[in-house]
C-alpha positions in Angstrom: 4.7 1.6 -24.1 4.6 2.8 -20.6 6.6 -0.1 -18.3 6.4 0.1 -15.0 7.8 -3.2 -12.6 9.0 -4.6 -9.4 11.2 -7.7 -8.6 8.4 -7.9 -5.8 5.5 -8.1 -8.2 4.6 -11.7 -9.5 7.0 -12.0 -13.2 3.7 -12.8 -15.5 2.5 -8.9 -14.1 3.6 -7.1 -17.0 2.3 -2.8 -16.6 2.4 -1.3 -19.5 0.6 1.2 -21.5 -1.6 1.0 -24.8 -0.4 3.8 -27.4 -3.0 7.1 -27.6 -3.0 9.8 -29.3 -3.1 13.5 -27.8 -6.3 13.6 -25.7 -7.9 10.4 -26.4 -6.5 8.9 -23.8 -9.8 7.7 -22.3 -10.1 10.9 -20.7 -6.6 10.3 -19.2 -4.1 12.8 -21.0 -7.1 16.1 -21.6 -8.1 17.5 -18.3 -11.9 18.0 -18.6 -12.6 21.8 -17.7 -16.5 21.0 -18.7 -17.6 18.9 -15.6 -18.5 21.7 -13.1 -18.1 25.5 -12.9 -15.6 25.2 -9.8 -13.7 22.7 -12.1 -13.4 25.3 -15.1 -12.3 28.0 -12.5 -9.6 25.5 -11.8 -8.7 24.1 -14.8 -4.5 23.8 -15.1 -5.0 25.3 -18.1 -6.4 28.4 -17.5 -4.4 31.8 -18.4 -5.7 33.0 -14.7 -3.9 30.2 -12.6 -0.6 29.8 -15.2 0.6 30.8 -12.0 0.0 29.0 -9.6 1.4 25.7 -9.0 -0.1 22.0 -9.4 -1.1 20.7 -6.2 -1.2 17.6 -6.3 -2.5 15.9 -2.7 -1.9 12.2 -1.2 -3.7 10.6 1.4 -2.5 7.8 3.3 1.6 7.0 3.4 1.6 3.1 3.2 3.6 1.1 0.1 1.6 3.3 -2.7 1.1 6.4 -1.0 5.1 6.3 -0.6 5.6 5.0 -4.1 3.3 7.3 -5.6 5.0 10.1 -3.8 8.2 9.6 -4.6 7.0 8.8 -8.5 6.1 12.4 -8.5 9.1 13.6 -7.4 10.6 11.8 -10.0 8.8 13.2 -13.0 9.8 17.2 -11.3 13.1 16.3 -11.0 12.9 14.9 -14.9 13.9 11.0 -13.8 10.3 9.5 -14.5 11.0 6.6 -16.0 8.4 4.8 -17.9 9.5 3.2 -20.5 9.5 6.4 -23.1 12.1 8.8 -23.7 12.3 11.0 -21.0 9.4 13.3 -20.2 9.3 16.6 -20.3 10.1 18.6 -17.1 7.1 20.9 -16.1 7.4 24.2 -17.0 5.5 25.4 -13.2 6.1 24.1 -10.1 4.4 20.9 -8.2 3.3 20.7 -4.7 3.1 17.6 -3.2 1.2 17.2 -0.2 0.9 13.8 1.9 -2.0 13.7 4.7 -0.9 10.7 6.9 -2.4 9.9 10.3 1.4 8.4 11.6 4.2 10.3 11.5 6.6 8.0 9.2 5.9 5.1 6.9 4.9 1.2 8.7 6.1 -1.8 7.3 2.6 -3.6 7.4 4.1 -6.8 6.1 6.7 -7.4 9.1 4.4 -7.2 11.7 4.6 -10.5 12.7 8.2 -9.7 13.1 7.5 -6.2 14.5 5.1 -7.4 17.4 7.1 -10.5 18.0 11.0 -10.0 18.2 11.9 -6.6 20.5 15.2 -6.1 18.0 13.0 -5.6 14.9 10.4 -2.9 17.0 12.5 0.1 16.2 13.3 -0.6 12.4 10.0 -0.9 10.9 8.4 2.4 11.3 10.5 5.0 9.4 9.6 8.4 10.0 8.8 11.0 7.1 11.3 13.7 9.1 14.6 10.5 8.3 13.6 10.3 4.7 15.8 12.3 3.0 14.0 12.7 0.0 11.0 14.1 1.2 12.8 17.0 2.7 12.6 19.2 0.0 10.2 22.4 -0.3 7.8 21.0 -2.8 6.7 18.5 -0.2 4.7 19.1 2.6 3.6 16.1 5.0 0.5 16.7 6.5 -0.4 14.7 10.2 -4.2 14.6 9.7 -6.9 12.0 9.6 -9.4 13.1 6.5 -12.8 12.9 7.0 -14.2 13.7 3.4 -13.3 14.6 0.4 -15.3 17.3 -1.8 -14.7 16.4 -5.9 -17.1 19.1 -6.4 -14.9 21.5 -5.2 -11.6 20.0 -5.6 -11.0 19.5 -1.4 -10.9 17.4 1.7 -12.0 18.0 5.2 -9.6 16.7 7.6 -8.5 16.7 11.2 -5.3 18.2 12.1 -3.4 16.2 14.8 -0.4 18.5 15.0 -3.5 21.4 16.3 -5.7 19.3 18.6 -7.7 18.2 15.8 -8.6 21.2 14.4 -11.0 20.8 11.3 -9.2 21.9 8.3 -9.7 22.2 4.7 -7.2 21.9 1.9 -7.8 22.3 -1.8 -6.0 20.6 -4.4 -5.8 20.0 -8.5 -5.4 16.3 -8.4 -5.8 13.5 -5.5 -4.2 10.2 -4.8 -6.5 8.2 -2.7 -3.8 5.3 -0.9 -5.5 4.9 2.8 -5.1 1.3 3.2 -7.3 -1.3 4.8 -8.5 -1.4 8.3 -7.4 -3.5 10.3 -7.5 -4.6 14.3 -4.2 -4.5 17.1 -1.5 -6.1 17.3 -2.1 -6.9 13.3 -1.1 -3.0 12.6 0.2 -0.9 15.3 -2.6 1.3 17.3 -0.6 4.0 17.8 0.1 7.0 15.0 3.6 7.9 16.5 6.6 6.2 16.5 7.0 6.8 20.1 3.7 4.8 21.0 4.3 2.3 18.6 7.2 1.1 20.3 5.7 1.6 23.4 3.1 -0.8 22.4 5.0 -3.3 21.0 7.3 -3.7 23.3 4.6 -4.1 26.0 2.9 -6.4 23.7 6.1 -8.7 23.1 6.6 -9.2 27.2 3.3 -10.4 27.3 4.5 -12.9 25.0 7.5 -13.6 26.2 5.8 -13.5 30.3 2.8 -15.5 29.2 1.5 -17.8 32.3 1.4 -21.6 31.5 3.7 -20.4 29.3 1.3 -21.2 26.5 0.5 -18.6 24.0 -2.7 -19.3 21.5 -3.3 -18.0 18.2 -6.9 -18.0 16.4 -7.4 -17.7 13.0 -6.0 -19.6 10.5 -5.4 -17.1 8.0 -2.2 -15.3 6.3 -1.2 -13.3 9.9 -2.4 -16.0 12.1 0.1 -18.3 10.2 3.0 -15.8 10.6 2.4 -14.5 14.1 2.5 -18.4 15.2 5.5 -19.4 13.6 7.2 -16.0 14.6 6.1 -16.2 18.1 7.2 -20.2 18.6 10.5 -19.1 16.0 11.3 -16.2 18.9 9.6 -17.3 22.3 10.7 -21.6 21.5 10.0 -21.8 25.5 6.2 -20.6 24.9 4.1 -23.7 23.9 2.2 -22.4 20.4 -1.6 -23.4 19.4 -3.2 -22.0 16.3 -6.8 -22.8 16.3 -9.2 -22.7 13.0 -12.2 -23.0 12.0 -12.2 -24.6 8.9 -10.6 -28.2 7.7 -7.7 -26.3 5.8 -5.5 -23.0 6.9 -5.9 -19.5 4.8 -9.8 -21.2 3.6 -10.6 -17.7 2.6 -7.8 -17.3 0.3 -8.3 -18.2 -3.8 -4.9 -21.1 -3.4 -4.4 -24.2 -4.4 -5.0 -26.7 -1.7 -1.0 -28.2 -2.1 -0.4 -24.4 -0.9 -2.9 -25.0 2.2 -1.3 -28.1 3.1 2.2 -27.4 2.7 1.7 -24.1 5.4 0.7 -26.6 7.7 3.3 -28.9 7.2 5.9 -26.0 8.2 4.2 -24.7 11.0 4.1 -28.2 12.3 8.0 -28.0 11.2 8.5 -24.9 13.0 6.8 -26.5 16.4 3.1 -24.9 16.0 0.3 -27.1 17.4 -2.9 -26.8 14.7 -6.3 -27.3 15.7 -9.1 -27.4 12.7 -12.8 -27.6 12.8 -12.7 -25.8 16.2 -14.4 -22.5 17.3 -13.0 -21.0 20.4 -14.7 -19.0 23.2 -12.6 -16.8 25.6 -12.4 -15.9 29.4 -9.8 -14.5 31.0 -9.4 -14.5 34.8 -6.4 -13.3 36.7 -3.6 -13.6 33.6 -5.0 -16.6 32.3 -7.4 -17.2 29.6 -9.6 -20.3 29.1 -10.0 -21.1 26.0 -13.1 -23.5 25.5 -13.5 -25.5 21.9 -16.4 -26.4 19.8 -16.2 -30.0 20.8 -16.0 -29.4 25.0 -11.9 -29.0 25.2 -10.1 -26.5 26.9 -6.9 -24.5 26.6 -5.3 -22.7 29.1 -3.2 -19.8 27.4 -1.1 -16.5 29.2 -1.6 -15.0 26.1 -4.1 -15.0 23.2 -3.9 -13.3 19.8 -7.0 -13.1 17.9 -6.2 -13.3 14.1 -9.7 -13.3 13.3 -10.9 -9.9 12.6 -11.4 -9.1 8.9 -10.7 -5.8 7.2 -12.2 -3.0 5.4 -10.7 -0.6 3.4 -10.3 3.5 4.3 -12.5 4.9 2.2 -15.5 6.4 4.4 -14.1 9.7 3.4 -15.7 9.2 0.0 -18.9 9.6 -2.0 -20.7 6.3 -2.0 -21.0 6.1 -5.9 -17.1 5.7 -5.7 -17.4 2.7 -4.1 -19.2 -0.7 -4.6 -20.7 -2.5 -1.3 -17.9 -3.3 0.6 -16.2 0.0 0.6 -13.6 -0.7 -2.3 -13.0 2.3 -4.7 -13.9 1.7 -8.7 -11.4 2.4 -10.4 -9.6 1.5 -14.2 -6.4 0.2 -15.6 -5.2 3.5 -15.2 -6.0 3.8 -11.1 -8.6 6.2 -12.2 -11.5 6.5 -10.3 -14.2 5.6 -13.1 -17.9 6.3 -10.8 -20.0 9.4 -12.4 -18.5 11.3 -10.1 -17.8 15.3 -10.4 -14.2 15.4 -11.7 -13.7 11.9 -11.2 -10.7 12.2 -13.9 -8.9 14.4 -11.3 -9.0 11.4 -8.6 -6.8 8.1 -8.9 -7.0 5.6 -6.0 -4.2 3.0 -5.4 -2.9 -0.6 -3.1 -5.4 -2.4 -0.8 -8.3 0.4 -1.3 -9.1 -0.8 -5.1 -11.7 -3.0 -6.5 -9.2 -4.7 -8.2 -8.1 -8.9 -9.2 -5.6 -10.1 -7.2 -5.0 -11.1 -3.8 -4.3 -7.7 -1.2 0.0 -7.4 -1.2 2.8 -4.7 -0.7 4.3 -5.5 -4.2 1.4 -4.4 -5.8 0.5 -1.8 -4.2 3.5 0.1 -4.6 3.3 -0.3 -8.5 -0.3 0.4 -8.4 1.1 4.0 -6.5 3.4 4.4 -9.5 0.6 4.1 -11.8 -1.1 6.5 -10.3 1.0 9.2 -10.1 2.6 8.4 -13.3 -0.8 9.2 -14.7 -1.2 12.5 -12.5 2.6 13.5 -14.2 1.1 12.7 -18.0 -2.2 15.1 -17.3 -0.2 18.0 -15.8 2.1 18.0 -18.8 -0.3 17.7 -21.5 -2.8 20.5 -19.7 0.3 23.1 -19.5 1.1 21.7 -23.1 -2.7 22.6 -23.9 -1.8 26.0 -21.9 0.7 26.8 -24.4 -1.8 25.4 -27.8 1.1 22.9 -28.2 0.3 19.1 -29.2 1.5 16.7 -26.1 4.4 14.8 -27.6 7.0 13.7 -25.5 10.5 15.7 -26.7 13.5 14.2 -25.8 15.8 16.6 -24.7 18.6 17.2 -27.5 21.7 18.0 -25.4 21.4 14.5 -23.6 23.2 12.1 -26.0 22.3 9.1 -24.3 18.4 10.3 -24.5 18.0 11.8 -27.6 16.5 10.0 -29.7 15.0 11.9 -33.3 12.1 9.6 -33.8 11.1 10.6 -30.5 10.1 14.3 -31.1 6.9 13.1 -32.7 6.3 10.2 -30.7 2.8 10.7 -28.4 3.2 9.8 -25.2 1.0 6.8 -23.4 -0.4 6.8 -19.9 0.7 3.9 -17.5 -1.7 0.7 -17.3 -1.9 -1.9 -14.4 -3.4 -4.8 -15.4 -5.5 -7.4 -13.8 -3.9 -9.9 -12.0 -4.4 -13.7 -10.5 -4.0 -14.4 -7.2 -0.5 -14.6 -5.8 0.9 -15.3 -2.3 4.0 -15.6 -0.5 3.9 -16.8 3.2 7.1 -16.3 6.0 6.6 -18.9 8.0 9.6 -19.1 10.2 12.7 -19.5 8.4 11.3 -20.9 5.5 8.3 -19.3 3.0 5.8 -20.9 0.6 4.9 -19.1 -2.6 2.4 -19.3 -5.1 2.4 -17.4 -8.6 0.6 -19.3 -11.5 2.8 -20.1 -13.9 5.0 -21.5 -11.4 3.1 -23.3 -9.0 3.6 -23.7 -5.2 7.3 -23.5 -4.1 8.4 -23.8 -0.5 12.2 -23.5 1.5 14.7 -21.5 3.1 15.9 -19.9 -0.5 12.2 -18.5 -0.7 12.3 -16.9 2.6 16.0 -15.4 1.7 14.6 -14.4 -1.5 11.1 -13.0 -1.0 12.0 -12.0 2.5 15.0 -11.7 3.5 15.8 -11.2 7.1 12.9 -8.7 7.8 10.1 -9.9 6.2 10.7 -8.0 3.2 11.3 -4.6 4.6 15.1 -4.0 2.9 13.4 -5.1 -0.7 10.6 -2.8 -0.5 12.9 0.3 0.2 15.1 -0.9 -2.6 12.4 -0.8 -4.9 11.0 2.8 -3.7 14.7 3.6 -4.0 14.9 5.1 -0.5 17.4 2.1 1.1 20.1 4.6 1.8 18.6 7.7 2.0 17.6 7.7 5.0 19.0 10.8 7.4 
């Protein structure tokens, strides 16, 4: 079995892997050299290329671009762990390349924090160049945004920011789709340095903290409209707070039990946040100050307004339409494989907020969903040089380790990783205190959540924990 966890995935998520033999792995562990010519000139396989290295190419650097990045990196440096006895190492060399629009990895999750409190600006963008383990020569990070990507011919297009956008092409054996959703400032920072982004943010906190009428107002109702309000009251307590929604119930998008729904409200109210339901607003702003008409004929006067109403969509323009359903999210299986009748779909895996996947959109699972991925990627480069070499794929443990080797494990086949589907999970900040929900625990609320879950940047320390990058950094 192929176990792959996090303490920040919901307990009842078990990943795991279903027993195969050699190539029968649903496609998974034999590379497919039959699909098109340019894919049998490039099959891993082949004599001609034996050597050359794997190139294995990542776009986007959020949770599971990161995670499935540093996964990687693991399996060449003969630490994947997966629940097996260790793989083995690849006999040629693996380039990993990372096409990122910012120049260092975002903690989406703290925004609220990020764009509230100027002390936590700095901390949550983490540039590639301080991560220690990326500066290695089989990685290469790549500043581009891409603009398509070719399965036919095993490449993207992309933009180069670090050449005035020059168009560019890079070829590659294997992809790892990760781009993330979409979303609107201040929910995600604009900017694609770190130098803007805390530029911007500390702009946009002094309009908080400067706000005429000293009234700051919040629409939408929803996960970040929740947190930005209780954050901004939490760090601005002179700023009167309004959160405005349309519905008869805060986060009435989400799949959550309605004790959930009630309970948020019940510690923003705690936390000093004024809730208005069954209201939409209209917004003018004159001279600093924005008038905020209701439905029902009321006005607000605010200094500041955050709109926490704009939906998302996820980054995935860059690819063929059959690879997506009608919303833009990417089809893909247990194994984060891309599973459209595509050309060389078994070469592309997707992963995080992208997928057409169960669950509700969160960092936890994306990061696993990263380690899937490139776990996967690991198992089809060692069984092609394995085919290379007309060698069955077994996983060998390797005899001079005592605490490894294990006998029964030379002819044990090996099993790609599995993410299963999942129900919907949530955990809220709201203040100092956070509500969860999981399933088989039901709705739970306090300050030992928010330590737990949270911590005291919104979760930030416990994801770099779990990518195991906490004190690496240069």
């Amino acid at each position: 079995m192929t176990a792959i966890s996090s303490d920040l995935v919901d307990s009842h998520v078990a990943v795991k892997g279903a027993a195969t033999n050699g190539d029968k792995a649903n496609g998974h562990a034999k590379v497919s050299g039959t699909e098109s010519r340019a894919a049998e000139a490039r099959e891993p396989g082949d004599a001609s290329t034996s050597q050359k290295p794997h190139r294995v190419l990542l776009v986007g650097g959020a949770y599971a671009g990161v995670a499935a990045v540093l996964t990687l990196l693991d399996g060449a440096d003969g630490k994947l762990a997966t629940g097996e006895p260790p793989l083995p190492r690849l006999r040629k060399r693996i380039e990993v390349t990372l096409i990122d629009e910012r120049d260092g990895f975002f903690h989406a999750v703290g925004t609220p924090l990020a764009h509230v409190a100027q002390a936590s600006v700095s901390p949550m963008w983490l540039r590639y160049q301080s991560i220690s383990r990326l500066q290695r020569d089989d990685v290469r990070i790549v500043h581009g945004r891409v603009s398509s990507v070719h399965p036919e011919n095993l490449c993207v297009s992309f933009s180069d920011l670090d050449n005035d956008g020059k168009d560019t092409t890079l070829e590659y054996d294997f992809l790892i789709l990760a781009s993330g959703l979409a979303r609107q400032w201040p929910s995600i920072p604009k900017a694609n340095s770190f130098d803007e982004y805390v530029d911007d943010a500390l702009k946009h906190i002094s309009h908080i903290r400067n706000a005429k009428c000293e009234t700051v107002a919040v629409i939408g109702g929803g996960a970040v409209g929740i947190e930005f309000a209780s954050e901004i009251k939490h760090f601005h307590q002179h700023n009167r707070v309004v959160l405005i929604h349309s519905r008869d119930k805060l986060l009435s998008n989400e799949p959550l039990p309605e004790l959930f729904q009630i309970q948020a409200e019940k510690l923003l109210d705690g936390e000093g946040v004024e809730v208005i339901f069954n209201q939409r607003a209209s917004v003018v702003e004159t001279d600093g100050v924005s008038t905020i008409t209701l439905a029902d004929g009321r006005k607000i006067e605010a200094g500041y307004v955050f709109h926490a109403t704009s939906g998302y969509k996820p980054n995935t323009q860059m690819l063929p339409r059959e690879a997506v359903d009608e919303e833009g999210y990417v089809f893909v299986d247990q194994h984060m494989n891309l599973t459209c009748p595509m050309v060389n779909a078994r070469r592309h895996y997707a992963c995080g907020d992208i997928c057409r996947w169960s669950g509700i959109k969160r960092a936890g699972p994306a990061m696993v969903m990263g380690r899937v991925a490139a776990t996967n990627v690991f198992h089809q480069l060692i069984h092609a040089e394995h085919l290379e070499h007309n060698e069955p794929f077994e996983v060998v443990a390797d005899p001079d380790s005592a605490d490894h080797f294990d006998p029964a494990a030379l002819k044990k086949p090996s099993s790609p990783a599995v993410y299963p589907q999942v129900p919907p999970t949530m955990a809220l900040a709201v203040g100092k205190q956070a509500i969860t929900y999981q399933p088989h625990v039901g709705v739970v609320w306090g300050s030992d959540q928010c330590a737990e879950v949270f911590g005291h940047d919104l979760g930030w320390t416990n994801s770099l924990r779990y990518l195991g990058i906490l004190n690496e950094r240069a």
